[in-house]
C-alpha positions as CSV (number, residue, x, y, z in Angstrom):
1,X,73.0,73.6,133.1
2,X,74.0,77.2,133.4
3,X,73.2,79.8,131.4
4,X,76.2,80.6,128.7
5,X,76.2,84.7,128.8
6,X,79.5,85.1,127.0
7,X,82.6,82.9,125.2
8,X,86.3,83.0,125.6
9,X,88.2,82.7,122.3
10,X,91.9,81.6,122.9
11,X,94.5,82.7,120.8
12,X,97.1,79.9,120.7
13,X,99.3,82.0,122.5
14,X,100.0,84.2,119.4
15,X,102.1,86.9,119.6
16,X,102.3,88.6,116.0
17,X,100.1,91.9,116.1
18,X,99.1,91.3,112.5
19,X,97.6,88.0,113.3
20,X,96.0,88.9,116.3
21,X,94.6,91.6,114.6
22,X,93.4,90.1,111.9
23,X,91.7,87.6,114.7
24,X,89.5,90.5,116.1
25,X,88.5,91.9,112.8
26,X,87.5,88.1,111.6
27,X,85.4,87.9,115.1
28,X,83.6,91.0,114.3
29,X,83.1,91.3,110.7
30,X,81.6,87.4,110.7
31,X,79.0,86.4,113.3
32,X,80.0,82.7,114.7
33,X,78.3,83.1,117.5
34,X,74.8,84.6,119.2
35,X,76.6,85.2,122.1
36,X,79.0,88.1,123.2
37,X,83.1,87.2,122.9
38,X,86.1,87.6,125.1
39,X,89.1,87.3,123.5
40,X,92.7,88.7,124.9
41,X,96.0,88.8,123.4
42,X,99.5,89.8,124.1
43,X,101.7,91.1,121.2
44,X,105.7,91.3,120.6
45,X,106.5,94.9,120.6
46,X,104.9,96.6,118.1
47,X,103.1,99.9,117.4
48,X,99.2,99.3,116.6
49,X,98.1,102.5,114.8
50,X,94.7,104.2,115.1
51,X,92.4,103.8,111.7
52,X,92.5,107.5,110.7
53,X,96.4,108.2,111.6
54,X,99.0,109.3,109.5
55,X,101.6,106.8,110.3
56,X,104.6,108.2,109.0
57,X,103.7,111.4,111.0
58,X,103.1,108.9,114.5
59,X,106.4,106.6,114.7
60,X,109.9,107.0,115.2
61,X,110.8,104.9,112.0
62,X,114.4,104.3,112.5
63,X,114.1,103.6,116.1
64,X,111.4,100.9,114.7
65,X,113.8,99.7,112.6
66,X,116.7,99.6,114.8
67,X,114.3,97.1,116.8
68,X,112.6,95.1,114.8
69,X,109.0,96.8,115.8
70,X,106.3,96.2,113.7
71,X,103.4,98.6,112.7
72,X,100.1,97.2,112.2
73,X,96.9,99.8,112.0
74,X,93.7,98.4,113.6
75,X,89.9,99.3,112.5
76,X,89.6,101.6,115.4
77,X,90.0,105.3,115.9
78,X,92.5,106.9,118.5
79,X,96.2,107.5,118.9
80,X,99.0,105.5,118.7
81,X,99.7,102.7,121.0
82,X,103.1,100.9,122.0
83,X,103.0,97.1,122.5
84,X,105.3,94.6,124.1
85,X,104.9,91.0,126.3
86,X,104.4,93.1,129.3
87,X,101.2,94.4,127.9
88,X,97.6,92.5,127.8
89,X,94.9,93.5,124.9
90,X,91.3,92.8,125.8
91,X,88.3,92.5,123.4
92,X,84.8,92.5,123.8
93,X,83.0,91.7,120.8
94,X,79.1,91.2,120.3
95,X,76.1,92.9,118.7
96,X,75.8,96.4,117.7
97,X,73.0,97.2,120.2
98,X,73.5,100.7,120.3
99,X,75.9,100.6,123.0
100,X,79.0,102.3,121.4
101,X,80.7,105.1,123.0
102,X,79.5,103.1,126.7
103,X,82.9,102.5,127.6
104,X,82.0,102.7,131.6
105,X,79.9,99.4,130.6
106,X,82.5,97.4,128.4
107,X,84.6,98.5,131.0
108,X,83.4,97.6,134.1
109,X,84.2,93.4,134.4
110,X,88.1,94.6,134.0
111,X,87.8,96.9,136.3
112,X,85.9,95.0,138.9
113,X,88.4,91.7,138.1
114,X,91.4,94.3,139.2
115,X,89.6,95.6,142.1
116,X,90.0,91.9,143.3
117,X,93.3,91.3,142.6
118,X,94.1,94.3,144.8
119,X,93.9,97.2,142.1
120,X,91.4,98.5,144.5
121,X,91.6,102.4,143.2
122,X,91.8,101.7,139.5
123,X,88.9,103.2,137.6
124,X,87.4,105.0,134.4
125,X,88.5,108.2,133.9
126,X,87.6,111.0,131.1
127,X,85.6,109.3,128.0
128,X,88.1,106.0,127.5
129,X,91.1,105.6,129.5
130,X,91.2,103.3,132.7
131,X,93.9,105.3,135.8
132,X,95.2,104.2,139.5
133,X,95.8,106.9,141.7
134,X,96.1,109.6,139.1
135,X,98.2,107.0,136.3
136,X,96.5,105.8,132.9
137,X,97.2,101.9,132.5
138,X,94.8,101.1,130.0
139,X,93.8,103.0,127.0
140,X,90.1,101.7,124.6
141,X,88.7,102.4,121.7
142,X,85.7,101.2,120.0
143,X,84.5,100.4,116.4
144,X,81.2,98.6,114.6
145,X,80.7,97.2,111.2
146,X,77.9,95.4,109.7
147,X,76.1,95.1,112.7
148,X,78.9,93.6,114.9
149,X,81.0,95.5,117.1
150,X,83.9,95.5,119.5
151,X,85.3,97.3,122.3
152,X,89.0,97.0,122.9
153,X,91.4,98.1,125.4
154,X,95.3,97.5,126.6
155,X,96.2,97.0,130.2
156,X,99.9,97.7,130.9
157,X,101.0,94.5,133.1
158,X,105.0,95.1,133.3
159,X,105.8,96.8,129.5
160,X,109.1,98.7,129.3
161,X,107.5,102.1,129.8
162,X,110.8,103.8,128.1
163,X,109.6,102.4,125.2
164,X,106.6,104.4,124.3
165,X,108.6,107.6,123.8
166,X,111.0,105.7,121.5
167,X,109.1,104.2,119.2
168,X,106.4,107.0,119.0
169,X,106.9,110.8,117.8
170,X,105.5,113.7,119.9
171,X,103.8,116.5,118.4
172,X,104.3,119.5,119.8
173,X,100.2,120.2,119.8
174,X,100.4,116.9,122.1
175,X,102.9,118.5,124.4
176,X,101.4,121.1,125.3
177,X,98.3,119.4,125.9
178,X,99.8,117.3,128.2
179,X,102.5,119.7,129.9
180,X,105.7,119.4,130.2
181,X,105.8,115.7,132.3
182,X,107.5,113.1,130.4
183,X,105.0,109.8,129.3
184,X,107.1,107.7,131.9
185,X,105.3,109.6,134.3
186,X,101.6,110.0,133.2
187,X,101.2,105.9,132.9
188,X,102.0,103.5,134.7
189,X,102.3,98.9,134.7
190,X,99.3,98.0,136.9
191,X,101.5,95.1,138.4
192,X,102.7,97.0,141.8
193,X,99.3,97.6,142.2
194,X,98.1,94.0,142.9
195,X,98.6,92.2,146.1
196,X,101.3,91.1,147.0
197,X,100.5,87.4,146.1
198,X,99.7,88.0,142.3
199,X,103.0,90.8,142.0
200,X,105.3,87.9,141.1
201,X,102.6,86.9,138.0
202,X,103.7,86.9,134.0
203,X,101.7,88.5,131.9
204,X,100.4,85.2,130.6
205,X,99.7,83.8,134.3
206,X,97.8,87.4,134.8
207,X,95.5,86.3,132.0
208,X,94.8,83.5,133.0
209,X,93.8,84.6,136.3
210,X,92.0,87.4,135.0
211,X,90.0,85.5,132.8
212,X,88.7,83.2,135.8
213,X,87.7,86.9,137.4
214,X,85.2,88.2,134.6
215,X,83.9,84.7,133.8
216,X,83.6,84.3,138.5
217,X,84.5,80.9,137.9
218,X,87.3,79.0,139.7
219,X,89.1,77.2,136.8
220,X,89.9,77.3,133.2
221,X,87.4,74.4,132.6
222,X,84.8,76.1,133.7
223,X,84.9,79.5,131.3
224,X,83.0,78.6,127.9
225,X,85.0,78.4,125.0
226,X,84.2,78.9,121.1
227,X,87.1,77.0,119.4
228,X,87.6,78.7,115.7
229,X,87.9,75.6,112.9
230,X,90.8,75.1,110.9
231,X,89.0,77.1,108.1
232,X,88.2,80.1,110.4
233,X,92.0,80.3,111.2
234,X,92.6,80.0,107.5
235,X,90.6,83.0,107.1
236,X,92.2,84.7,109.7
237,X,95.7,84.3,108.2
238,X,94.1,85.4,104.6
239,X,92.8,88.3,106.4
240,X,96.3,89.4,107.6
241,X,98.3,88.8,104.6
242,X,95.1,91.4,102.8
243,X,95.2,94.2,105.2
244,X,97.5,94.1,108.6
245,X,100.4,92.8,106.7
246,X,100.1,95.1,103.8
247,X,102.4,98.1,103.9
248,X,99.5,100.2,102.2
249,X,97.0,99.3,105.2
250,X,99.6,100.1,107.9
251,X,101.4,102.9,106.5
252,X,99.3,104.1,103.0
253,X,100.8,105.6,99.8
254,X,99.8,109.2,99.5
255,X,100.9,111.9,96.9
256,X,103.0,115.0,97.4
257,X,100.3,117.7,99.1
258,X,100.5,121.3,98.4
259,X,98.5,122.2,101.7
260,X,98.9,120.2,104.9
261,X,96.4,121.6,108.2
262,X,96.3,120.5,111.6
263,X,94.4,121.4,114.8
264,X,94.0,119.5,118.2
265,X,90.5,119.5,119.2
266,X,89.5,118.5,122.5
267,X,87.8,115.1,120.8
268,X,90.9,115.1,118.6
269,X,94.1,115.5,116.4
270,X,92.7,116.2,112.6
271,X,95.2,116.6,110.0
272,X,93.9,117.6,106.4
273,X,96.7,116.8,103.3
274,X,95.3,118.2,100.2
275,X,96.1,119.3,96.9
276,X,94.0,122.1,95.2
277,X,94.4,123.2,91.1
278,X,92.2,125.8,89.9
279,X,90.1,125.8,92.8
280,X,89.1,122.4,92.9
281,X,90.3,120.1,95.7
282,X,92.0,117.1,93.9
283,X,93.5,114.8,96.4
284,X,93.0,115.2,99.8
285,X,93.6,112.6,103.0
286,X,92.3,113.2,106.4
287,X,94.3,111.8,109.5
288,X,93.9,112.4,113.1
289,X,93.4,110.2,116.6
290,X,89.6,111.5,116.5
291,X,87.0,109.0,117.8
292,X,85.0,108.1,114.0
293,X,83.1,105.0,113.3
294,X,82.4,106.1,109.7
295,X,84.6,105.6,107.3
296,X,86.8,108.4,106.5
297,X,87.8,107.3,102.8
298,X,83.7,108.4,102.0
299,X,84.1,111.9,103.2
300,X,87.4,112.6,101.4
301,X,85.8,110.9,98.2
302,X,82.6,113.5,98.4
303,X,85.7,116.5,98.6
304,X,87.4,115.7,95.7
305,X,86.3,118.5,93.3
306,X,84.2,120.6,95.0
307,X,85.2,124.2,95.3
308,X,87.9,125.0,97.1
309,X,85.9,127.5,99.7
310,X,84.1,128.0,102.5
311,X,80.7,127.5,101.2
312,X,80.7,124.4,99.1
313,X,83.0,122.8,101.7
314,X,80.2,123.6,104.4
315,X,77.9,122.0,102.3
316,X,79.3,119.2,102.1
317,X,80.4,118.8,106.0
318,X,76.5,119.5,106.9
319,X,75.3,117.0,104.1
320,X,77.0,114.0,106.0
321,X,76.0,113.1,110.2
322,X,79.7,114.3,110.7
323,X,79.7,113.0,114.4
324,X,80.0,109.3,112.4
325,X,83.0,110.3,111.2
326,X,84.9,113.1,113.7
327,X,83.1,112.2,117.1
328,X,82.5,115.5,119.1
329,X,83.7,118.3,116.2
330,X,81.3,120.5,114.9
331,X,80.9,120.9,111.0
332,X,81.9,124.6,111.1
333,X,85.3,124.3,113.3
334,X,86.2,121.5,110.7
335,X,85.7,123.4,107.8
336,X,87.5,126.4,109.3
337,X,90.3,124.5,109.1
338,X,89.8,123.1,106.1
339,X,89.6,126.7,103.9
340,X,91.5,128.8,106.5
341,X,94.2,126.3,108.2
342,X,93.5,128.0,111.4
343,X,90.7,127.2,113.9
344,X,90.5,129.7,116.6
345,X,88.8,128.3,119.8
């Protein structure tokens, strides 16, 4: 009998973001197996927001409502993503071993499963983005709780490309980062990049036959399969009506701020939203696409009434390991930005 290295958990063909979601979240916040887990899922068109983002700030809103698309924020840093049934989400979840930020490892059985199906030049490039000849088709991002983690990505199958620039706002910063080309032509569907025998595939029959890659198996009976009990999908469904179908999860009440902030870092957008009286920070709400697998909530909580200047603000950056919560951002370009709304690079 061979060795099982690694289950598939199917998704009943569910297409609402907030559900599948919710399933990822379940799989990593409660252990049901020893063994690392596959799970994919494709959603109706949505936008699935990064942990830290400010929401409001991220999405064309009328558009969104014009079209029915959903917002749903996930547990994991980064920017803004656009979803439709053109577009495949993949999930590895297992163990916190120490391996976050490894994306060249998580990676790695996608990009060798498209490499036979034809994709032969599609590869890691940068820290977490997956390009053929020069075109991201897959974005990932990673996050770890209680000693469980996961390591998620999308792979653009056939989405309606137009899309992404409808439903999502640009900021200048993001612009000019990026030059002037539009987003239709920095990413691409990986589809015209298979051979010509799998180009006339659905989504759902890519899948499929992407599943049998990783696994190196030959048919679905053959890939090992953890099948969630009725009172694990009850959990699931409790854990989506809590927090990815709650308006304050995905979009978040805030107060009026007196001082809004912003800088793009190279790791990162981060917005500060605060509110200062008699030189005491009050409120304040930290957004961005930054790469943090602490919680952000903590930080803002140790902020609220300190002084509002340089050096009690420093002390507080340098108290906490601020790479938990930012990624690569040193202490002292965040809090120039913080007391001075300016950080010159």
């Amino acid at each position: 009998m061979r060795k099982i290295i690694m289950y598939f958990i199917d998704n009943k063909e569910i297409t609402d973001a907030g559900i599948n979601i919710a399933l990822e979240t379940y799989l990593v916040e409660n252990r049901l197996v020893n063994e690392p887990i596959l799970l994919f899922y494709i959603n109706s068109p949505s936008i699935i927001i990064g942990r830290n983002q400010n929401t409001i700030a991220e999405v064309n809103q009328p558009y969104l409502d014009e079209k029915n698309i959903r917002v749903v924020r996930r547990m994991s840093g980064g920017g803004a993503v656009y979803h439709d049934l053109g577009n495949l989400s993949f999930c590895f979840i297992k163990d916190d071993d120490g391996s976050i930020g490894d994306f060249a490892g998580f990676t790695r059985p996608v990009i060798e499963a498209l490499h036979q199906l034809g994709a032969k030049n599609a590869k890691l490039e940068g820290r977490n983005d997956l390009l053929i000849d020069g075109k991201k088709f897959s974005g990932n991002a990673m996050y770890a709780k209680g000693g469980r983690m996961t390591a998620h990505g999308t792979i653009l199958f056939d989405s309606d490309l137009e899309e992404v620039s409808k439903a999502l706002k640009s900021r200048k910063e993001k612009i000019e980062s990026k030059g002037i080309r539009s987003i239709r032509k920095r990413v691409t569907n990986i589809k015209p990049y298979l051979s010509l025998e799998y180009q006339h595939l659905t989504t759902r029959q890519f899948r499929d036959i992407l599943l049998l890659k990783i696994f190196n198996v030959t048919s679905r009976e053959q890939v090992p399969e953890y099948r969630l009990t009725e009172e694990d999908w009850q959990k699931v469904y409790a854990l989506r009506e809590q927090r990815f179908a709650n308006w304050d999860w995905n979009y978040g009440r805030s107060p009026q701020f007196t001082l809004e902030y912003y800088h793009k870092f190279p790791a990162g957008l981060v917005e500060y939203k605060l509110n200062v009286e008699q030189g005491k920070i009050q409120n304040i709400r930290i957004f961005g696409d930054f790469f943090g697998l602490a919680e952000i909530a903590e930080l803002e909580k140790a902020l609220i009434g300190i002084k509002y200047e340089k050096q009690a603000i420093s002390q507080i950056f340098n108290h906490f390991n601020i790479k938990q919560y930012f990624g690569n951002i040193e202490p002292e370009a965040l809090t120039e930005l913080l007391v001075n709304g300016i950080y010159e690079e």
